[in-house]
KEBA-959549 format. One record per residue (C-alpha): x, y, z. Coordinates in steps of 0.1 Angstrom, whole numbers, padded with zeros to 4 digits, always signed. Each point is the difference from the previous one (the first is absolute). Layout:
BEGIN
XYZ
...
# end
This chain:
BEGIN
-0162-0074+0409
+0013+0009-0037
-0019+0040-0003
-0018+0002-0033
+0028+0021-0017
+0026-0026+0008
-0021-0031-0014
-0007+0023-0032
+0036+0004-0007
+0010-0037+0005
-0029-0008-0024
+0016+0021-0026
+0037-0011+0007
-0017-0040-0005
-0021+0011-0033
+0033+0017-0012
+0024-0032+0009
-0031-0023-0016
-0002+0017-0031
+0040+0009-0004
+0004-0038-0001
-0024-0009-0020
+0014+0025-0026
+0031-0019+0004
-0016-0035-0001
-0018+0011-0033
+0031+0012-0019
+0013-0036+0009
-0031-0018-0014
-0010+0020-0028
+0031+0016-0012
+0029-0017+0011
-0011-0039-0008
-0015-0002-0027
+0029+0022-0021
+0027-0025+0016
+0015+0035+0017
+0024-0007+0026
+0009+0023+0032
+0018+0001+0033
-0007-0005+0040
-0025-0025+0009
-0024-0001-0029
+0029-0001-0020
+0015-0034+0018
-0038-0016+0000
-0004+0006-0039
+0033-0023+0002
-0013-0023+0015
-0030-0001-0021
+0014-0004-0030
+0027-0025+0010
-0025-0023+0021
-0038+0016-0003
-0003+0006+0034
-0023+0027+0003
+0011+0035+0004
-0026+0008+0032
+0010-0035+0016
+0043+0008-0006
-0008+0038+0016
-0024-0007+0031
+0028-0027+0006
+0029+0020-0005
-0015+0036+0015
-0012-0022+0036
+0040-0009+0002
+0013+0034-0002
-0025+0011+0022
+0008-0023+0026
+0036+0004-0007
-0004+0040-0003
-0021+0000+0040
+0026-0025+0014
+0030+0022-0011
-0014+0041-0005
-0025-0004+0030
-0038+0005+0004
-0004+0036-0011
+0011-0016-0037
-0027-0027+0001
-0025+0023+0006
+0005+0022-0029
+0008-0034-0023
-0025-0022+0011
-0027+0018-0021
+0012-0003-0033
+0018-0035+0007
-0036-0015+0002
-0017+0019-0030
+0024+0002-0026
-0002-0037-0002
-0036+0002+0009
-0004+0022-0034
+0015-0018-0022
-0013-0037+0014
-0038+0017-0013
+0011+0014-0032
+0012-0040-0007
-0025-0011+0016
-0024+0019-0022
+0014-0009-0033
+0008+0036-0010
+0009+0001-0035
+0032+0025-0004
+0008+0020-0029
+0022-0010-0026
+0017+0027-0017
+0017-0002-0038
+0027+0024+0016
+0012-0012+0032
+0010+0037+0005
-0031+0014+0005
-0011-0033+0028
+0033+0016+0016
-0015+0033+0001
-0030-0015+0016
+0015-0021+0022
+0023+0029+0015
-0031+0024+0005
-0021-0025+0022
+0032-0016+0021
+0015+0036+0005
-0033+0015+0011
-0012-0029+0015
+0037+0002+0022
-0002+0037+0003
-0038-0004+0019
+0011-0025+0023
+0029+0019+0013
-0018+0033+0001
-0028-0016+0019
+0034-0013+0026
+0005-0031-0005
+0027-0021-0014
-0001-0026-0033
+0018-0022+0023
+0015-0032-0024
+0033+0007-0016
+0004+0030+0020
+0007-0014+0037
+0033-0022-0009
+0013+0033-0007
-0012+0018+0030
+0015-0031+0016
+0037+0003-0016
-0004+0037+0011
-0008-0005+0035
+0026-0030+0004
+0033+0011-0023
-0012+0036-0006
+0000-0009-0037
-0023+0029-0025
-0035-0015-0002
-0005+0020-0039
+0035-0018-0015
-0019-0033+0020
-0028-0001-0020
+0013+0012-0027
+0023-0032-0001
-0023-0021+0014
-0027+0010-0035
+0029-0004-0024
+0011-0035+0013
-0042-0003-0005
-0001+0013-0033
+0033-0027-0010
-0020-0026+0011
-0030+0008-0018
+0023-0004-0033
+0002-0037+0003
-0041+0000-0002
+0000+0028-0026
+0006+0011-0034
+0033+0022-0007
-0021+0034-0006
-0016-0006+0034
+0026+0013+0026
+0001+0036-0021
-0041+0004+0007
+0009-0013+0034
+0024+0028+0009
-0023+0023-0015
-0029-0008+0017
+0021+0004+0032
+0008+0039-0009
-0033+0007-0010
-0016-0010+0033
+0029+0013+0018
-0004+0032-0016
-0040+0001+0004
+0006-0011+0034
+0021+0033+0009
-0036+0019-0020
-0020-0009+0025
+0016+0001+0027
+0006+0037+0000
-0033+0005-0018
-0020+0024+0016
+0029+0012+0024
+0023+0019-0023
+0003+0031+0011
+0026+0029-0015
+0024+0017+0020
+0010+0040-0006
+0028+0020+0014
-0005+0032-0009
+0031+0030+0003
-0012+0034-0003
+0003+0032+0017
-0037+0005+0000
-0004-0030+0024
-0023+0016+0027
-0029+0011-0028
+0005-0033-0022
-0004-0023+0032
-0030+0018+0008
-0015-0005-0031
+0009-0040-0001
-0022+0002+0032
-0032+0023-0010
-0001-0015-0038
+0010-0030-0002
-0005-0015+0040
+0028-0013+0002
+0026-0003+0031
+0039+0013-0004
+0030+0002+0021
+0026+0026+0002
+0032-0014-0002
+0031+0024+0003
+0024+0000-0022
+0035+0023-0012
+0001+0005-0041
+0032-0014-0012
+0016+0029-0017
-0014+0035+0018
-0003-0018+0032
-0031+0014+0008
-0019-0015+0029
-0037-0006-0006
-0029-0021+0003
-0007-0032-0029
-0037-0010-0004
-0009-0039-0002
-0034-0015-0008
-0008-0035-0014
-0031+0007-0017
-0024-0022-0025
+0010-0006-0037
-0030+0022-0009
+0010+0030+0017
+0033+0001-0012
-0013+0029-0033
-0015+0019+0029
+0031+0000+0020
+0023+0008-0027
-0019+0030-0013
-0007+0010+0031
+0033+0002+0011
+0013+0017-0036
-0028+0031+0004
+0015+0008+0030
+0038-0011-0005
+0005-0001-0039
+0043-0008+0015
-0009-0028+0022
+0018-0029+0007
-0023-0035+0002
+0017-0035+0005
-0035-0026-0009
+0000-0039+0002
-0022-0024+0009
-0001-0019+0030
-0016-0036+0006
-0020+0005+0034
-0009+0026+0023
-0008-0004+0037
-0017+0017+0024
-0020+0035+0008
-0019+0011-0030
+0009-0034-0020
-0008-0032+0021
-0014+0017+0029
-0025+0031-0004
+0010+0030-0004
-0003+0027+0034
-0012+0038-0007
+0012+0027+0030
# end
């Protein structure tokens, strides 16, 4: 029997995949359609098919996301069609009741700025389904199919797969439209990659100083934070000795950095940031002795 802690997590992990998808199924209805945008993958094939025969856009995906899926569990197994199957059924699902509805979409004087829109909801929208671990299925699994089979990239894939997408689209489409259409791809490309890492950023320090027993101890008492030792030899004196690295929060960063100049105006820090941290003190709690 599912304990109460497990059944809360799953809950969360289904609100996240229900809401990520109906982000996505709202750029579609009240961005994307109405300003005659065009895009890639599988939304981007059924506003093709929309345009050049009416069929609607929910009917075209259910159809064509159910065939992938059943083509995806045949060839990548069962442990894919349980991560898939989720948003296979509601992505559809979402944008079946935003037709169904007769939700007016926003035209926009500046196609630009529905663009702008657009990217925001589908890249968040993308970004909360795959943090909540599950996959947007669609375009996605012929790719992970030509992988597993020919060992050929899944990223160039679907990035082949959107333009040929995208070319089609032109033959439904004004002349400006494939210019907003790679657009809108890099936007939500580069939101997706925000929120993915959003929250989880962490920075990384390596700091070289001969002070490295008294500044380690103050990383601990001021700013409780964890460190490691890591030996090293400087490159021109040769000199063994010890090299302090802590990944820290953004916010502590000042602290670190004065703290570290008071007591070593000569030391040497190496900073960048770092996408994700796991483990004690970050993903699991952190252990006093």
């Amino acid at each position: 029997m599912m304990d109460k802690k497990a059944a809360g997590k799953m809950a969360v992990q289904l609100t996240e995949i229900i809401v990520g998808n109906l982000m996505y199924a709202a750029a579609v209805v009240l961005f994307i359609v109405p300003n005659g945008l065009i895009t890639g993958g599988t939304t981007g094939l059924a506003l093709f098919i929309n345009r050049m025969t009416g069929l609607p856009i929910s009917v075209f995906v259910s159809a064509f996301n159910i065939t992938m899926f059943l083509l995806g569990a045949w060839i990548l197994g069962k442990q894919f069609a349980v991560t898939t199957v989720l948003s296979t059924v509601i992505y559809p699902l979402m944008l079946g009741l935003l037709e169904g509805t007769g939700t007016a979409g926003f035209v926009m004087e500046e196609r630009l700025v529905a663009v702008l829109y657009a990217g925001l909801l589908i890249g968040t929208g993308i970004g909360v389904v795959m943090r909540a671990g599950a996959s947007t299925g669609g375009m996605d699994i012929p790719a992970l199919i030509l992988k597993k089979k020919w060992n050929i990239n899944v990223s160039m894939t679907i990035y082949l797969m959107d333009c040929i997408v995208l070319a089609l689209q032109l033959l439904a489409a004004d002349s400006h439209a494939i210019l907003y259409g790679i657009l809108l791809i890099i936007v939500y490309t580069m939101v997706l990659d925000k929120v993915l890492v959003a929250g989880n950023a962490k920075i990384q320090v390596k700091i070289v100083t001969t002070r490295y027993e008294e500044i380690n101890r103050l990383i601990g008492e001021r700013l409780d934070c964890g460190t490691s030792l890591l030996h090293m030899e400087t490159g021109y004196l040769h000199r063994e000795q010890e090299m302090i690295l802590a990944v820290i929060s953004k916010r502590d960063l000042p602290r670190l950095n004065g703290l570290v100049l008071d007591e070593d105006p000569e030391a040497f820090m190496v900073i960048n940031q770092i996408n994700e941290v796991r483990g004690r003190g970050f993903t699991l709690k952190k252990v006093y002795r």
